[in-house]
N, C-alpha and C positions, 0 to 999 in steps of 0.2 A: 632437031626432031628425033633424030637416031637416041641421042645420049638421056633423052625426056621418055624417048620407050623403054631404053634398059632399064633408068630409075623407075618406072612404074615395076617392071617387072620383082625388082627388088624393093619392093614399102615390104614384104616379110620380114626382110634383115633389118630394116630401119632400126627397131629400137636395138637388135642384137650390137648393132653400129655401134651406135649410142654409150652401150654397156661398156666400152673399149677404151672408150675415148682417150682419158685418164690414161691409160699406159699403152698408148697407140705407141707405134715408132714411124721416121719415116718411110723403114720398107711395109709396115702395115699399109701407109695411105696408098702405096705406089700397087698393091694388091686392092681396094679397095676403088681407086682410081680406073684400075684394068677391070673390074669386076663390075661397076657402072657403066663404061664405055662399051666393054664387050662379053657383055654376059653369056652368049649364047655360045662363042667361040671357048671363052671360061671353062662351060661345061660340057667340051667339048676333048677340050685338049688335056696330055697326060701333067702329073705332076711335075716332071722334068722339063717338059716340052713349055707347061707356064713360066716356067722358073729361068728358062732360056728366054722366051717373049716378053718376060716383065723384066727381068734384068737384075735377077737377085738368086738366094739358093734355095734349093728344096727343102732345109731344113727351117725356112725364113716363111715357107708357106705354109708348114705341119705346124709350126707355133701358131701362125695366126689363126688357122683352122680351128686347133685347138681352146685359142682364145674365143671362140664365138660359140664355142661349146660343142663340139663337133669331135668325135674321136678319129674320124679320117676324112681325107678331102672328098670319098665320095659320097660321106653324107650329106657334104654341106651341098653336091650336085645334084642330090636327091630332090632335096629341097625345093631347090632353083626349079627345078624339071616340074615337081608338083604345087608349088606356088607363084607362079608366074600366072598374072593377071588374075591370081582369086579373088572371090568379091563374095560376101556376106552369103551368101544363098550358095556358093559353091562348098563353100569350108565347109557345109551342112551336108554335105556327102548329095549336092548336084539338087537340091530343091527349085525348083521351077513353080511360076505363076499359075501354071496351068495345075500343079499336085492336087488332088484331095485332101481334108484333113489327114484323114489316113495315114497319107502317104507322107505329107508333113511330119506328122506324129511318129512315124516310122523311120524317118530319116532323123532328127530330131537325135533321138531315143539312143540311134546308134551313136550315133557323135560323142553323146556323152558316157554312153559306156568304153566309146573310147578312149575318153579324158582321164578314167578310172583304171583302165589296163596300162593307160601312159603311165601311170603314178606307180601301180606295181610294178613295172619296168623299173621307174627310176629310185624306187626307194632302196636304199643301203640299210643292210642291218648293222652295221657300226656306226651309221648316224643313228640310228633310232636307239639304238643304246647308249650312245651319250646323251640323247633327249633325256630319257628315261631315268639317268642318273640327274641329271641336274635338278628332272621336276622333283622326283623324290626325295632332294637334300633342299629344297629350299623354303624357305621362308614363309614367303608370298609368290604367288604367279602373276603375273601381270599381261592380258592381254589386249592387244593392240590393233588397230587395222583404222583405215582413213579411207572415207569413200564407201566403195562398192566393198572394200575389204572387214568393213567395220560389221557387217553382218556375220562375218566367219567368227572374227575376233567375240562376240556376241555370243554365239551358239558356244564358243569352248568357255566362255564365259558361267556359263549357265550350266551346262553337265559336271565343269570342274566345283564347281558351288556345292552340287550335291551330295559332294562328296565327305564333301565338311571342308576341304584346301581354303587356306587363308588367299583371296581371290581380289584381281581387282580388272576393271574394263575402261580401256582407255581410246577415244575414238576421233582425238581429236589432238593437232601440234603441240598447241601449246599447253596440255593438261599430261603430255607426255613428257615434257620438257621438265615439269614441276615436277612429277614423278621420278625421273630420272635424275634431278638434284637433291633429293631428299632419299633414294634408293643406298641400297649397301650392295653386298658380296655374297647374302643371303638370299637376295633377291633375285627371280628367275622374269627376264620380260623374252614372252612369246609375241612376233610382231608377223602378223600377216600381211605382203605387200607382192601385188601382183609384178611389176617390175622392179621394183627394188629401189628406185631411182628420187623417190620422194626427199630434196632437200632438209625440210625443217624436221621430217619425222627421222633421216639418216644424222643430223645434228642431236638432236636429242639423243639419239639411241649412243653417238659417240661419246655425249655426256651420262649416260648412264654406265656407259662402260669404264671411263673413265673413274669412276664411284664405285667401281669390283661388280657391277651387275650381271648377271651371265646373259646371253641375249641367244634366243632362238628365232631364226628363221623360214618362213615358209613362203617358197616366192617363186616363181617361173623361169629365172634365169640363174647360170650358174656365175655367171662373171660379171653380176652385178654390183653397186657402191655396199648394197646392203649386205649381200654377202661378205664383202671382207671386212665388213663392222662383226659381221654376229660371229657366236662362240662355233657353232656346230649349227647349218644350212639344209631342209629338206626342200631339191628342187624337183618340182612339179611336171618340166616340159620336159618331153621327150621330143625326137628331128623327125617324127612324119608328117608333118603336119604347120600349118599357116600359124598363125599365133591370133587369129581373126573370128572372132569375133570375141577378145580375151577377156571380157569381165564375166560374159556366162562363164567359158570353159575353165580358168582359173579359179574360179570358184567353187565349181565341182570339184574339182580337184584337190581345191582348200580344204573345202568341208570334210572328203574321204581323209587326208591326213589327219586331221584333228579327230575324228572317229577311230585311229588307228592306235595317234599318243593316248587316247580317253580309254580305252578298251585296254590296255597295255600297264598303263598307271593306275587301274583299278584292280588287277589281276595280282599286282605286285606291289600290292598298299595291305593295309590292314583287313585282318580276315572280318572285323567289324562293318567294315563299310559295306558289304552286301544287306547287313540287316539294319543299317543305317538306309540305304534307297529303299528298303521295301517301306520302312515306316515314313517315310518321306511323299512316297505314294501314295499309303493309305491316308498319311492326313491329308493332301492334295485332296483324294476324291471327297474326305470327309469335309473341305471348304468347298468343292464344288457342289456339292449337296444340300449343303447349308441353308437352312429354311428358318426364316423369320418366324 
């Protein structure tokens, strides 16, 4: 019953687990092992002090810390401390049955302006300038997303369109597969994937790599499969927070990076393309107006 309450306390790190798997070791599980068994004591005790109790060295906890994405072990206690037994309405900054719309709409509202500060936290300007270079040398763009993700994939779909960018949207395995066997080296595929973890879509993308294609990612975790496929990784989470309710908050999150590549590749493309969107617009209203 004990070791059934610590694992609830921990479904946050679930998929973080997950992510690992693959180059786990066995002092990973034996941290991992203690960290299920006795969470509370975990976050409790120093790093030395675990390192004496679990029966390995300090410098064997800072790797794995590190592997979960964590730049020190008291983030990852932060965590523990603030996600233990979250549930859907809490990760909403504490909504209750009883709130007003109001107040729902207000709680709501912050969360996700949270999701958006996380993203400025975590964006690097040397990732965003190898984005920047790749979209700019390439070919075609190709974007990607399966699921809840295929809408993001969609919207950059569509803004990169207008640009005049040789563009392609791809939202499905096996149409990315086909794509990625007939791709080259000139070819740019942007793949939006909230965990990174999708088998056939992480198989394709290894075949497109394999074909010289440069591969950009946008995804929530930093140590995920997908990550060590793609070229250069913009990850989305930051450590204050559950990963609960992740299709909304990933998604926000999606969407502001891809308004960031968009805004950035338009600024640093041809001086034509501003008078390229405004004619774009005008004919838009001029078919929306369009009278028999």
């Amino acid at each position: 019953m004990e070791r059934k309450m610590a694992s609830k306390k921990l479904e946050f790190l679930e998929k973080r687990l997950t992510t690992i798997n693959a180059s786990s070791t066995k002092t990973d599980q034996k941290i991992i092992d203690f960290l299920k068994d006795n969470s509370e004591e975990f976050a409790k005790l120093s790093i030395t002090e675990l390192a004496d109790k679990i029966g390995i060295s300090v410098s064997a906890i800072t790797r794995f810390v590190k592997k979960l994405g964590y730049e020190k072990l008291t983030d990852l206690k932060l965590d523990l401390s603030k996600c233990a037994g979250t549930s859907v309405s809490t990760q909403y900054n504490g909504i209750d049955k009883r709130d007003d719309l109001g107040m729902i709409a207000a709680k709501v509202l912050t969360r996700d302006i949270e999701a958006i500060q996380d993203v400025k936290q975590m964006l690097k300007k040397q990732d965003l300038e190898k984005v920047l270079k790749l979209l700019l040398a390439a070919r075609k763009i190709v974007f990607t997303g399966l699921g809840g993700s295929a809408s993001v994939a969609q919207d950059a779909y569509h803004k990169f369109r207008r640009l005049g960018t040789s563009t392609e949207l791809v939202t499905d395995s096996n149409s990315q597969m086909i794509i990625a066997s007939i791709g080259s080296k000139k070819d740019v595929i942007v793949v939006i994937s909230n965990e990174g973890t999708n088998k056939d879509l992480n198989l394709a993308l290894k075949t497109a790599k394999d074909n010289g294609m440069k591969i950009i990612a946008i995804t929530q975790f930093g140590n995920s499969p997908l990550v060590k496929i793609a070229d250069v990784s913009l990850v989305t989470l930051s450590h204050g927070y559950c990963e609960k309710p992740e299709p909304l908050i990933s998604r926000i999150a999606a969407y502001s990076i891809i308004d960031v590549i968009y805004i950035a590749y338009f600024i640093q493309s041809s001086d034509s393309l501003e008078n390229q969107l405004i004619k774009i617009r005008d004919n838009i209203k001029l078919f929306k107006n369009y009278e028999n």
